[in-house]
C-alpha positions as CSV (number, residue, x, y, z in Angstrom):
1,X,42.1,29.2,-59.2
2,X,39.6,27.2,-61.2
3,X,41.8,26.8,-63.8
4,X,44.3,25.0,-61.9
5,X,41.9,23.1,-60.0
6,X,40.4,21.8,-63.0
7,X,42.7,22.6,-65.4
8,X,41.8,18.8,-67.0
9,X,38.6,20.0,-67.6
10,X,39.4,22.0,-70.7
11,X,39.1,20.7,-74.3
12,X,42.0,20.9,-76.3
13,X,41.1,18.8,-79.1
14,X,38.0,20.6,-80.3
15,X,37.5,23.6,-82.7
16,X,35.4,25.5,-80.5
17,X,35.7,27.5,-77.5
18,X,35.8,25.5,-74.0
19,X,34.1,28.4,-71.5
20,X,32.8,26.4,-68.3
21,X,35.8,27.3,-66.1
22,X,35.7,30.8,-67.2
23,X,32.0,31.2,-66.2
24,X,32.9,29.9,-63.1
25,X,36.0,31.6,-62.5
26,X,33.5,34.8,-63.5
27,X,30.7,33.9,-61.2
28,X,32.9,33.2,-58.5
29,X,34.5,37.1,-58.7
30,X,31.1,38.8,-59.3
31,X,29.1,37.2,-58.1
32,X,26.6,35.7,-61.1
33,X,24.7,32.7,-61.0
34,X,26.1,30.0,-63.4
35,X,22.8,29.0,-65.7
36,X,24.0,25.5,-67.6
37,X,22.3,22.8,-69.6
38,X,24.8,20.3,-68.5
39,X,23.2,18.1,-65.8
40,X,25.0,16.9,-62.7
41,X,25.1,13.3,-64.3
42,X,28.9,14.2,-65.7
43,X,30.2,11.1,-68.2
44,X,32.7,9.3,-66.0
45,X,35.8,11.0,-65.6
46,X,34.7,14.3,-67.2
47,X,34.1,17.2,-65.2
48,X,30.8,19.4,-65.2
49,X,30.0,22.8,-64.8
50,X,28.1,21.9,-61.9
51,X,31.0,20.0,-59.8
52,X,33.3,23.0,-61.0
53,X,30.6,25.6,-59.4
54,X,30.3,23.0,-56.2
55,X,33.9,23.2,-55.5
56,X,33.4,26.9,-55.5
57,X,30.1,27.3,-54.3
58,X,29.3,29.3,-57.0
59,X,25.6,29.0,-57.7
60,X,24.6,27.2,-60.7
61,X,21.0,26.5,-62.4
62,X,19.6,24.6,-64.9
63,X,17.8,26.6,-67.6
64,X,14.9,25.6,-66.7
65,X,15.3,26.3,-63.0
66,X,16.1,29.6,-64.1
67,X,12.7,30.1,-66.2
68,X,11.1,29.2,-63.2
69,X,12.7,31.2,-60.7
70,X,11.8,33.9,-63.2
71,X,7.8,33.0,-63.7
72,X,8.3,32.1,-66.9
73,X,6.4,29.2,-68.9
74,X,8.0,27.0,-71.8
């Protein structure tokens, strides 16, 4: 489902591993929360984390709204 929704969103031309839609697609059948560094402020035409969790509504956190929510300190 996420795939084929945002199927643009994978890299293809890179030598590492492309996991966004797979965290969603993972946190949208257990459950999780997504926890991201991205930002919502996407590079035109790319697609985020965050507008892939949206289209889901899968939750998704910054890490540092995840420290919080855990009483943690930096």
């Amino acid at each position: 489902m996420v795939l084929s929704d945002f199927g643009n969103s994978v890299k293809v031309n890179i030598r590492k591993f492309d996991a966004d839609p797979i965290l969603v697609a993972m946190s949208l059948e257990i459950g999780w929360t997504v926890v991201t560094r991205d930002g919502y402020g996407a590079l035109e035409g790319k697609i985020g984390v965050h507008q892939m969790c949206d289209r889901f509504n899968v939750r998704c956190i910054t890490e540092f709204e995840f420290l919080k929510e855990n009483g943690w300190k930096v």
